[in-house]
C-alpha positions as a Markdown table, in Angstrom:
| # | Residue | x | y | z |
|---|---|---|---|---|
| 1 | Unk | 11.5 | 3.0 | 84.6 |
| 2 | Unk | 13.0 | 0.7 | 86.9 |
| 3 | Unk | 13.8 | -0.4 | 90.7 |
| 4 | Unk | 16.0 | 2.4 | 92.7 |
| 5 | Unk | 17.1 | 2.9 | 95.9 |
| 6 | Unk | 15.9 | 5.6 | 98.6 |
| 7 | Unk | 17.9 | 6.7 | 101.8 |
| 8 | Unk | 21.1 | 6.4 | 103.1 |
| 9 | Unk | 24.0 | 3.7 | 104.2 |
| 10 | Unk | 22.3 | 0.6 | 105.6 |
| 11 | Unk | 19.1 | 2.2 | 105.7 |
| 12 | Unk | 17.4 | 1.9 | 102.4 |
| 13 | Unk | 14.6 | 1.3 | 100.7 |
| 14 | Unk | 13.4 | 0.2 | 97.5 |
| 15 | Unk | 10.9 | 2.4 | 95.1 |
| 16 | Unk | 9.5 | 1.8 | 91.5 |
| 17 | Unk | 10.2 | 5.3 | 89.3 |
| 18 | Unk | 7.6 | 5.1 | 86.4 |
| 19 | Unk | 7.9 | 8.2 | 84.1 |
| 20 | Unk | 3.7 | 7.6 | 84.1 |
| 21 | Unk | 3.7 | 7.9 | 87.3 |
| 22 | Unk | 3.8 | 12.1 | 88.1 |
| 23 | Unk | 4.1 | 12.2 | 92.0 |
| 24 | Unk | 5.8 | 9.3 | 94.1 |
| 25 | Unk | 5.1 | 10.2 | 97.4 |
| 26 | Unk | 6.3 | 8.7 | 100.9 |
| 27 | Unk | 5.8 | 9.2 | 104.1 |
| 28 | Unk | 8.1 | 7.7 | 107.0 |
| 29 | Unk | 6.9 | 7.0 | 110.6 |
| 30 | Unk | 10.7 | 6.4 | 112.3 |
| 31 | Unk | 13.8 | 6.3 | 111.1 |
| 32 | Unk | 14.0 | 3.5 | 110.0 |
| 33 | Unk | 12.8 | 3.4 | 106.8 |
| 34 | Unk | 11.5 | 0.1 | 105.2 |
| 35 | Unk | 9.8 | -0.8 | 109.1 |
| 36 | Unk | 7.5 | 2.7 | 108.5 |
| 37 | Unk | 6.9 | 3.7 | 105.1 |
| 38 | Unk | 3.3 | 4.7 | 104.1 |
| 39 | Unk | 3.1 | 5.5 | 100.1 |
| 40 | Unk | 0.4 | 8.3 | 99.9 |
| 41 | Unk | 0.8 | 8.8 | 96.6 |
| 42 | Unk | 2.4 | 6.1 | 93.7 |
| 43 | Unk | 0.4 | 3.2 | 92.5 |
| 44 | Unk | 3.5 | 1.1 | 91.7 |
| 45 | Unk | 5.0 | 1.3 | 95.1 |
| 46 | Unk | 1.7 | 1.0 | 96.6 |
| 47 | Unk | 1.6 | -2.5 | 95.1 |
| 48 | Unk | 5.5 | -3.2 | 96.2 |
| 49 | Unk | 5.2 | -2.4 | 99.3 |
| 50 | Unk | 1.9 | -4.2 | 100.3 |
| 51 | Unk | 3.4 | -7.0 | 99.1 |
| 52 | Unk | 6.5 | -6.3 | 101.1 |
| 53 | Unk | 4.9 | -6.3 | 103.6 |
| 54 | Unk | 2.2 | -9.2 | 103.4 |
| 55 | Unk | 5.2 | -11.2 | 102.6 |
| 56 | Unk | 7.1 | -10.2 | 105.7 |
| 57 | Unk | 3.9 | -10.8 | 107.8 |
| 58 | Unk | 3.7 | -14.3 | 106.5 |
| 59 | Unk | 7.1 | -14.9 | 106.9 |
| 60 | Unk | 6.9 | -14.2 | 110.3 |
| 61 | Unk | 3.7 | -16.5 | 111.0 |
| 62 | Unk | 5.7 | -18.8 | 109.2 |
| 63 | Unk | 8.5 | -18.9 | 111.3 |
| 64 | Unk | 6.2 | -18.6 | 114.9 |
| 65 | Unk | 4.6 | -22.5 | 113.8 |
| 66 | Unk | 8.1 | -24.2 | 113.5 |
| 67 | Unk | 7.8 | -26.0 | 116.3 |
| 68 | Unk | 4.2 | -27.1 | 115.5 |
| 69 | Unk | 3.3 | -30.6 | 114.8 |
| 70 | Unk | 1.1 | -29.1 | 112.1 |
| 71 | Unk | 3.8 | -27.2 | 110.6 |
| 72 | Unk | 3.6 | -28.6 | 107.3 |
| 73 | Unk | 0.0 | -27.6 | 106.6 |
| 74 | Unk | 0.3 | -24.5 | 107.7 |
| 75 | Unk | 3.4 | -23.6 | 106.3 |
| 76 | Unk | 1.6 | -24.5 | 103.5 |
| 77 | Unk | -1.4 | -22.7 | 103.7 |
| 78 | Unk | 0.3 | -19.7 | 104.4 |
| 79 | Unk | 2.5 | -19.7 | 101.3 |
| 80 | Unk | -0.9 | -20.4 | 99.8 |
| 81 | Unk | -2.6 | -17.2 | 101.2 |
| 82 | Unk | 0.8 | -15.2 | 99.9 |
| 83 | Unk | 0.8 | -16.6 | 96.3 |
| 84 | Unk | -3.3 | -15.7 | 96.3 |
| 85 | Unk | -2.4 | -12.1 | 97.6 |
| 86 | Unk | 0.3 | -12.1 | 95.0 |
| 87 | Unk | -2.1 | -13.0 | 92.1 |
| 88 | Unk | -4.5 | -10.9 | 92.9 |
| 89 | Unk | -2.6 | -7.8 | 92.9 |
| 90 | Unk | -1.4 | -9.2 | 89.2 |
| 91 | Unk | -5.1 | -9.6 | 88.2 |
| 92 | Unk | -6.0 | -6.2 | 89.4 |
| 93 | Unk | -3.3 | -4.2 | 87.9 |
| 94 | Unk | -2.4 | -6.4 | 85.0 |
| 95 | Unk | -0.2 | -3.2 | 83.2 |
| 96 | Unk | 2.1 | -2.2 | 86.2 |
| 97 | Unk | 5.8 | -2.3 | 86.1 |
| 98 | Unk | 5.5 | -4.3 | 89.3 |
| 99 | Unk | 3.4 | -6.9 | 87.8 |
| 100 | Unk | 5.6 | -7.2 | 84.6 |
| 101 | Unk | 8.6 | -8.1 | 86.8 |
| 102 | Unk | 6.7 | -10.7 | 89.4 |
| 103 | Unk | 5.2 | -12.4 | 86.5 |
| 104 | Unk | 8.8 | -12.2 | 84.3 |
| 105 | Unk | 10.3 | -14.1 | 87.9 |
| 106 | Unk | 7.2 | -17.0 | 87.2 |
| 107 | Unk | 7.4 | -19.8 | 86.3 |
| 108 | Unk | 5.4 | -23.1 | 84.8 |
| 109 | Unk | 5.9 | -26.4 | 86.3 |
| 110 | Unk | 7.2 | -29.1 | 83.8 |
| 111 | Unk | 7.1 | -33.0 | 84.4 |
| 112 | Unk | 10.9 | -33.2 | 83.8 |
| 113 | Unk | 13.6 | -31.4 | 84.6 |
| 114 | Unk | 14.8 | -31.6 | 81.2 |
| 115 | Unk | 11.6 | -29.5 | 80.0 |
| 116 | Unk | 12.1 | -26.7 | 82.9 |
| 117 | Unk | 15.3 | -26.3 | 81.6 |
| 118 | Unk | 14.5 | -25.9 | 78.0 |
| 119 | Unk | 11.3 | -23.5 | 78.9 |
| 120 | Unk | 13.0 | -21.7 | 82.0 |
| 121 | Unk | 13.1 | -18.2 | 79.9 |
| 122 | Unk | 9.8 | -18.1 | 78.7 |
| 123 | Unk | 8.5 | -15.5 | 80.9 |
| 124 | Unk | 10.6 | -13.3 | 80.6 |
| 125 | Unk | 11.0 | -10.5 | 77.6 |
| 126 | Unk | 14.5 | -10.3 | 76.5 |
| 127 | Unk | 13.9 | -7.3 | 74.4 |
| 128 | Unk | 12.4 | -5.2 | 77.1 |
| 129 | Unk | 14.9 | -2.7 | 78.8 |
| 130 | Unk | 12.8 | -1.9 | 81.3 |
| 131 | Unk | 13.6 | -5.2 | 82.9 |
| 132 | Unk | 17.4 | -3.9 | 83.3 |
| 133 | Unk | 16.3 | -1.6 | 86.8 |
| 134 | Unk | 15.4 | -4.6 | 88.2 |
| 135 | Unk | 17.1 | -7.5 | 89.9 |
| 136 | Unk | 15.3 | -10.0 | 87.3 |
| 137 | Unk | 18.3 | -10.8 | 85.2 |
| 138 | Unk | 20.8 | -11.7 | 87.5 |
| 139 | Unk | 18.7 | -14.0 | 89.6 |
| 140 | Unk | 17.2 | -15.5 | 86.4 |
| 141 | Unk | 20.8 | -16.0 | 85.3 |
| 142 | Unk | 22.3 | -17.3 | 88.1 |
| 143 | Unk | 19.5 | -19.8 | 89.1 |
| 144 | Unk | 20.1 | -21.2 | 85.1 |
| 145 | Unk | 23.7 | -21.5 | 85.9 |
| 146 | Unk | 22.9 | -23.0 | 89.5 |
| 147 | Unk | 20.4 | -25.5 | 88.6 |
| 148 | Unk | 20.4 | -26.3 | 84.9 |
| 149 | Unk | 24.3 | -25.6 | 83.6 |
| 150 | Unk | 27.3 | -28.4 | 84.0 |
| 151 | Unk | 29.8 | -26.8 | 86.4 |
| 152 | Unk | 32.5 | -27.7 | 83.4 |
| 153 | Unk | 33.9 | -25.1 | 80.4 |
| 154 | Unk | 31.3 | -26.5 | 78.3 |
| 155 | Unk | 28.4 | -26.4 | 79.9 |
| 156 | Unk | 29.3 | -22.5 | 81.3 |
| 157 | Unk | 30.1 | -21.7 | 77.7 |
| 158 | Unk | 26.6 | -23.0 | 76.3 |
| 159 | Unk | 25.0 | -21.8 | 79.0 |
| 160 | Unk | 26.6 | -18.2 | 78.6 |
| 161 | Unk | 25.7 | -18.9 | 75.0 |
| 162 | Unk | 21.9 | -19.2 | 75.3 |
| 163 | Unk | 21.9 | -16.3 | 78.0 |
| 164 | Unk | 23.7 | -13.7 | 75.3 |
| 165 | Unk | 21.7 | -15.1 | 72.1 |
| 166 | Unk | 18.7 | -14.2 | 73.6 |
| 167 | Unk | 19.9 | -10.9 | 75.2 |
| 168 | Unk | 20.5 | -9.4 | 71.5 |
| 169 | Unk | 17.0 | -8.5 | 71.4 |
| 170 | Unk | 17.8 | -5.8 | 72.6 |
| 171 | Unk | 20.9 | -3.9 | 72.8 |
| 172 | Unk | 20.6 | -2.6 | 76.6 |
| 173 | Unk | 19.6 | -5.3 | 77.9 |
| 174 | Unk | 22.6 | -7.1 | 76.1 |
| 175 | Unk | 24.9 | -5.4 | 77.4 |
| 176 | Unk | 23.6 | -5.4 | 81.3 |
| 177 | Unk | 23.9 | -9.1 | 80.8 |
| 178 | Unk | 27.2 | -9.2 | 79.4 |
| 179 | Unk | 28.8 | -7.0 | 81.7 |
| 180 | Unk | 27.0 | -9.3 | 84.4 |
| 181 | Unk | 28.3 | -12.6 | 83.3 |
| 182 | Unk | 32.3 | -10.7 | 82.9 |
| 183 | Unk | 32.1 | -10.2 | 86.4 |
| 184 | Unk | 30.5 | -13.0 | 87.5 |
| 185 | Unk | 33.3 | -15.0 | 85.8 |
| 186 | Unk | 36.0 | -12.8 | 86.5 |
| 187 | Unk | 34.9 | -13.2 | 90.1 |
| 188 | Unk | 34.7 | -17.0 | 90.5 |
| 189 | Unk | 36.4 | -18.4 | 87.2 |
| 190 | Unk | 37.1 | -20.2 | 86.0 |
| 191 | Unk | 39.9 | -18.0 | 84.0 |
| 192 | Unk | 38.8 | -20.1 | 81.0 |
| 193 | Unk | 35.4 | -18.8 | 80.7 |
| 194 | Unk | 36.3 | -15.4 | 81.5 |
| 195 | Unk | 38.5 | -15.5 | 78.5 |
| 196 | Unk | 35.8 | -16.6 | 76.4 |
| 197 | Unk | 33.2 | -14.5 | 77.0 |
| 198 | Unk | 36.0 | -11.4 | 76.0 |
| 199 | Unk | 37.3 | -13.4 | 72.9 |
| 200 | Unk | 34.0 | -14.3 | 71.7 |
| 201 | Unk | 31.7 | -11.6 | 72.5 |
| 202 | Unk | 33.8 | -7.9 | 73.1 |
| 203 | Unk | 36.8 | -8.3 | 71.4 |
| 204 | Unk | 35.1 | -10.0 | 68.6 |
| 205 | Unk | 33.4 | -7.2 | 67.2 |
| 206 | Unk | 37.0 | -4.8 | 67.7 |
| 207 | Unk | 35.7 | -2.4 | 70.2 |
| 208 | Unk | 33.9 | -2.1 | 73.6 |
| 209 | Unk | 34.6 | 0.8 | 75.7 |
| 210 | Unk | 31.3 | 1.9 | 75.2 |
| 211 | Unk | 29.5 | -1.5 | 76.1 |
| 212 | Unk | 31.5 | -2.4 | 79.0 |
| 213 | Unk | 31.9 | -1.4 | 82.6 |
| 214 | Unk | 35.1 | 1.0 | 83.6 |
| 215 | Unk | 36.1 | -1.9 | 86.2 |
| 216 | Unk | 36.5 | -4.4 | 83.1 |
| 217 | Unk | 38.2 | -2.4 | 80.6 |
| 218 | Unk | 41.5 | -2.8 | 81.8 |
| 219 | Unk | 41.2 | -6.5 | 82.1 |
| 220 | Unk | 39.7 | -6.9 | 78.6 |
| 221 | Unk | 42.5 | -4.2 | 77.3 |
| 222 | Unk | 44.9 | -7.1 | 78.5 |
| 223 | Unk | 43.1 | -10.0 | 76.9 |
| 224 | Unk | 43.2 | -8.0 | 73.4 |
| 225 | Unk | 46.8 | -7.9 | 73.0 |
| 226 | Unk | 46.4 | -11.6 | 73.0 |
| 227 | Unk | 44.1 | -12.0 | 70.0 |
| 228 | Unk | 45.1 | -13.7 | 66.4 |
| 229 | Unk | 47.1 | -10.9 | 64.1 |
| 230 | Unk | 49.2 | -9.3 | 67.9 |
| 231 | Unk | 52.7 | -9.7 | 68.7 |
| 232 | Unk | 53.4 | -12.1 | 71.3 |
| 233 | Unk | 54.4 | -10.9 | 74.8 |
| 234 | Unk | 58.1 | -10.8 | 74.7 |
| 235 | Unk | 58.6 | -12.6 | 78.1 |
| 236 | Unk | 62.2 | -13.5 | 79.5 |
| 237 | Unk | 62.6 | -16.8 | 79.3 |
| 238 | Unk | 66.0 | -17.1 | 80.8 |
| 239 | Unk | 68.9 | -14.3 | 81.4 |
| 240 | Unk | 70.1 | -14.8 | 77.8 |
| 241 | Unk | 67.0 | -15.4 | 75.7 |
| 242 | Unk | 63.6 | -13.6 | 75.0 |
| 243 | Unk | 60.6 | -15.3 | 73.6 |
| 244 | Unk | 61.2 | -13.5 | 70.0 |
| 245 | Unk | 65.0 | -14.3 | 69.9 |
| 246 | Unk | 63.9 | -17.7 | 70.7 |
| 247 | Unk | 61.5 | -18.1 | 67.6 |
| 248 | Unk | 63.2 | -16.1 | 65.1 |
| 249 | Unk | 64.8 | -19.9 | 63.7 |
| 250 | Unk | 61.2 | -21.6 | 62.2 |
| 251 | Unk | 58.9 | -20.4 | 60.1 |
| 252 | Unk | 56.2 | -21.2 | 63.4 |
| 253 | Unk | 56.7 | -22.1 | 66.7 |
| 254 | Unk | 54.1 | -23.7 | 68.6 |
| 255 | Unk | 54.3 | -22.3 | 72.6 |
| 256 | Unk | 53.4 | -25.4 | 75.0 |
| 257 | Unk | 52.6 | -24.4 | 78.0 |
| 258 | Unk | 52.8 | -27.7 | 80.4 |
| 259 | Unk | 53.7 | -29.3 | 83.9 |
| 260 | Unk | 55.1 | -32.2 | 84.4 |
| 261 | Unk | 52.6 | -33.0 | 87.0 |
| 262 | Unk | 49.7 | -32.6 | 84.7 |
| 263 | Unk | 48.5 | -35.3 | 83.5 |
| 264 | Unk | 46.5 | -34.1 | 80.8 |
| 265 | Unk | 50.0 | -32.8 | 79.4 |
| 266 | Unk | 51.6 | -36.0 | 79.4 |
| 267 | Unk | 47.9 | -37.5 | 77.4 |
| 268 | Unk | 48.9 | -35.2 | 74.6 |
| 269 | Unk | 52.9 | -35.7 | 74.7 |
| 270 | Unk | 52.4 | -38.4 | 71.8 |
| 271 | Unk | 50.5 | -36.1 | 69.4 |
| 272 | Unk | 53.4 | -33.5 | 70.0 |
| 273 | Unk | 56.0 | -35.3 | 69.6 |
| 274 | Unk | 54.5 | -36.8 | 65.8 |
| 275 | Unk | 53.8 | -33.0 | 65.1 |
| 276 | Unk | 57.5 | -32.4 | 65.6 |
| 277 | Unk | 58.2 | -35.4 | 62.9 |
| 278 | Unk | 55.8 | -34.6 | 60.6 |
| 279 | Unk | 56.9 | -30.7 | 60.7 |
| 280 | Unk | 60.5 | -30.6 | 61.5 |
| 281 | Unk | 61.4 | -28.5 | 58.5 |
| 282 | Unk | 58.8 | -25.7 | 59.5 |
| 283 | Unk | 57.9 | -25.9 | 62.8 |
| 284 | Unk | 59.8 | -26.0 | 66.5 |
| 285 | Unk | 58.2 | -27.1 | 70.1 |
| 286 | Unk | 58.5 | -24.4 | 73.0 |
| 287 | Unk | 57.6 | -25.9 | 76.1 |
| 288 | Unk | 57.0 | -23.0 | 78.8 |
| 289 | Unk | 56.9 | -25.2 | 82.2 |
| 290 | Unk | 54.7 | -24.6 | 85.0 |
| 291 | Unk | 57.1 | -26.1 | 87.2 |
| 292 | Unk | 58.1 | -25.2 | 90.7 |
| 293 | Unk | 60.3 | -28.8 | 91.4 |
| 294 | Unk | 63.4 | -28.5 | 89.3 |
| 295 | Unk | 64.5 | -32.1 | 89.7 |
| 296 | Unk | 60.7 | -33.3 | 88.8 |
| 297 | Unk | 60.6 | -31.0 | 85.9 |
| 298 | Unk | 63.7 | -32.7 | 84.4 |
| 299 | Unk | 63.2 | -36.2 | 85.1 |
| 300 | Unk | 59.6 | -36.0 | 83.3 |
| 301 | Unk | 61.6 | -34.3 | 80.4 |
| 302 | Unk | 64.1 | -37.4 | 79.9 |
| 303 | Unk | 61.8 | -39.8 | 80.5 |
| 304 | Unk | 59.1 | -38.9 | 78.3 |
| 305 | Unk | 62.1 | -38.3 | 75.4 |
| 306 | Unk | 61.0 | -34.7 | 74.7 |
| 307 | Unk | 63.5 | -32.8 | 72.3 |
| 308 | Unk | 62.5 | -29.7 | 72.0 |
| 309 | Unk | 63.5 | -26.4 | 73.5 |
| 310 | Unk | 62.7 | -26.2 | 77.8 |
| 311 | Unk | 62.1 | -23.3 | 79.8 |
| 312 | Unk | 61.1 | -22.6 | 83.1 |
| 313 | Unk | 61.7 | -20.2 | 85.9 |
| 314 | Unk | 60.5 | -22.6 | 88.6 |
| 315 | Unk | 57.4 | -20.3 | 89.8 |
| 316 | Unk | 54.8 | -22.1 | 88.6 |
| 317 | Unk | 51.4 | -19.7 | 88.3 |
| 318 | Unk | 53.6 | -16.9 | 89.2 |
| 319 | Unk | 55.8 | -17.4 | 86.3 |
| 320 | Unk | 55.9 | -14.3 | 84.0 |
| 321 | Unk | 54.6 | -15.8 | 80.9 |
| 322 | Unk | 51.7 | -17.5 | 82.7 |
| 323 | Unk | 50.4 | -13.8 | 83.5 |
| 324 | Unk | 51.3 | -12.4 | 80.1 |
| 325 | Unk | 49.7 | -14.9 | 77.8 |
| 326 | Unk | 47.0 | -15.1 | 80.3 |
| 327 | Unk | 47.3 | -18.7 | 81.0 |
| 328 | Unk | 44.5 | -20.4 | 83.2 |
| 329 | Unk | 45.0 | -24.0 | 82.5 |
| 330 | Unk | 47.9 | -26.6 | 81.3 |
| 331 | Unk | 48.2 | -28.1 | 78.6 |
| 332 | Unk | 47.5 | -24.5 | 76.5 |
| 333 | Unk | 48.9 | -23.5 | 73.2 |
| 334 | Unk | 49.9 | -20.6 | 71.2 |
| 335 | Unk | 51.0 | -20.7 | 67.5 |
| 336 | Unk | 53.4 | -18.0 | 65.8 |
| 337 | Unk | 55.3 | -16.9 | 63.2 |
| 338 | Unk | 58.7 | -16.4 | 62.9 |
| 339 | Unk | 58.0 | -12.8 | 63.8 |
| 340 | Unk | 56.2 | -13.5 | 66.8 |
| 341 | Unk | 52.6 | -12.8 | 65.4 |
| 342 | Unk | 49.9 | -15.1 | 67.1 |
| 343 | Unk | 48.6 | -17.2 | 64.5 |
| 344 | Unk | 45.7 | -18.8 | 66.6 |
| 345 | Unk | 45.5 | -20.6 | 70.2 |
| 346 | Unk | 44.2 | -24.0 | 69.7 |
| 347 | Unk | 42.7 | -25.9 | 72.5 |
| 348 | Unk | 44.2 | -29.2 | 71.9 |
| 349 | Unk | 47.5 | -30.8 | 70.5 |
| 350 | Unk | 44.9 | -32.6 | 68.0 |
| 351 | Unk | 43.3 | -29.1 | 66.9 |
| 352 | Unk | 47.2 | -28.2 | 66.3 |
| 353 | Unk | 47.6 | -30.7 | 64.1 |
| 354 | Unk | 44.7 | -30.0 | 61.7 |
| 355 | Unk | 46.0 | -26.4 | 61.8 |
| 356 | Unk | 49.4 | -27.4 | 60.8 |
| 357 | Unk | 48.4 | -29.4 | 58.4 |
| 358 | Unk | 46.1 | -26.5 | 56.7 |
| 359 | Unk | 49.5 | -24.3 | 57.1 |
């Protein structure tokens, strides 16, 4: 049951398939299809296409008072007469597929903004899969990520976290929306959140070929030889050394990946450089440069006084270990054994230290 498409390249149209429904029946005037089509048989597409095209009427009348000085009121009006036309068809036929996905796109007006946000799902049944052959989701979705979601890691991540929680009513429509929010992050980033939604939600629970699309396996596949328990990526770090050579002294090495024109790298310098006091018997400092300046790289190096073990190939983002650990912001850490197993990837030099420190 569900939205499909009918016709051919750039000349479409959309149907309702109900299995209740045992004839869907069209008939087409020219050929172009959604300017002729006359349903002779097919209740549901009966009621989508009368509203198709009421709502294309109105947009045109709409559009042919622009210019009025009354433009306003009847702009008005006419949305008016749509939303009545709209309601009625919803009153009449109250148990259609078409009416449960115009009322699941509904919603109630709230005096703040603060309340639409917290009662923006309401209408719609997240344990319904029926809801899946229809463009609900992804427009729900992105309008709570456009309008009630802080563009920063946190505020994608609780976002993505309220979106998902509710999703697991239902195992299809879980995984429509996680496959939709993997590509919609893998699309626009950032890289972060991406990584994320793969740590925290498909290679959490140790497999996923079934869940996810063919177009994001081979991404994810990536992202898993990342997670606690692997081997590093044995990257070159100069034309003598690998990464495991260069860990094989201590007992664990932390892996700081850094620039010395980020900022935020030099705010956590101080906490690194204690954790290299406090744990000089057991743990050494690998700091993987982002650099592409070599005389800027060094200079922050002697000035800050930091006396662990540089590398850096000058290529910035294109350096090889930026790819292979999957690096999408600086500072970022990885902590290993002497064997190069990934112990965990803390997000900050402080969550390092409390690690350590349980170590």
């Amino acid at each position: 049951m569900g939205y499909y498409l009918l016709g051919f390249t750039n000349n479409e149209i959309q149907i309702i398939l109900n299995p209740k429904e045992e004839l869907v029946e069209l008939v087409f005037a020219t050929d172009r299809l959604k300017d002729s089509v006359i349903i002779s048989a097919s209740l549901e597409n009966k009621l989508l296409w009368s509203f198709k095209y009421f709502s294309r009427d109105t947009q045109a009348r709409i559009k042919s008072f622009e210019s009025s000085p009354e433009s306003n009121t009847i702009v008005k009006a006419l949305a008016d007469e749509k939303d009545d036309f709209k309601d009625g068809l919803l009153t009449s036929f109250p148990e259609s597929y078409f009416s449960k996905v115009i009322k699941s796109f509904q919603r109630t007006g709230y005096a703040s903004k603060a309340q639409e946000k917290t009662h923006f799902f309401d209408n719609i049944n997240f344990g319904d899969p029926s809801l899946v052959r229809s463009s609900l989701f992804p427009s729900k979705v992105l309008q709570y990520f456009q309008h009630y979601t802080d563009y920063d890691e946190t505020g994608f991540k609780n976002s993505i976290d309220l979106v998902l929680e509710k999703s697991k009513a239902n195992q299809q429509v879980f995984n429509f929306n996680l496959n939709f929010l993997l590509q919609l992050f893998e699309e626009i980033g950032p890289d972060v959140v991406y990584e994320y939604i793969i740590n925290d939600y498909v290679l959490a629970d140790g497999c996923f070929d079934e869940n996810i699309s063919d177009h994001l396996t081979s991404s994810i596949s990536e992202y898993e030889k990342l997670l606690v328990g692997k081997t590093a990526p044995d990257v070159r770090l100069s034309d003598e050394m690998t990464l495991l050579n260069a860990i094989c002294e201590a007992k664990y090495t932390v892996l700081f990946f850094w620039s010395s024109q980020c900022q935020f790298c030099h705010d956590q310098l101080p906490v690194l450089k204690q954790l290299d006091v406090d744990f000089h018997d057991t743990v050494d400092i690998l700091a993987l440069s982002l650099d592409t300046d070599y005389q800027q790289w060094q200079n922050a190096i002697e000035r800050e006084g930091l006396p662990w073990a540089h590398y850096s190939d000058l290529k910035g983002w294109d350096a090889e270990y930026v790819s292979q650990f999957k690096i999408s912001k600086t500072p970022s850490y990885y902590l290993v054994d002497s064997n190069g197993t990934i112990i965990a990837k803390p997000a900050d030099a402080k969550i390092l230290k409390v690690l350590l420190e349980k170590l």
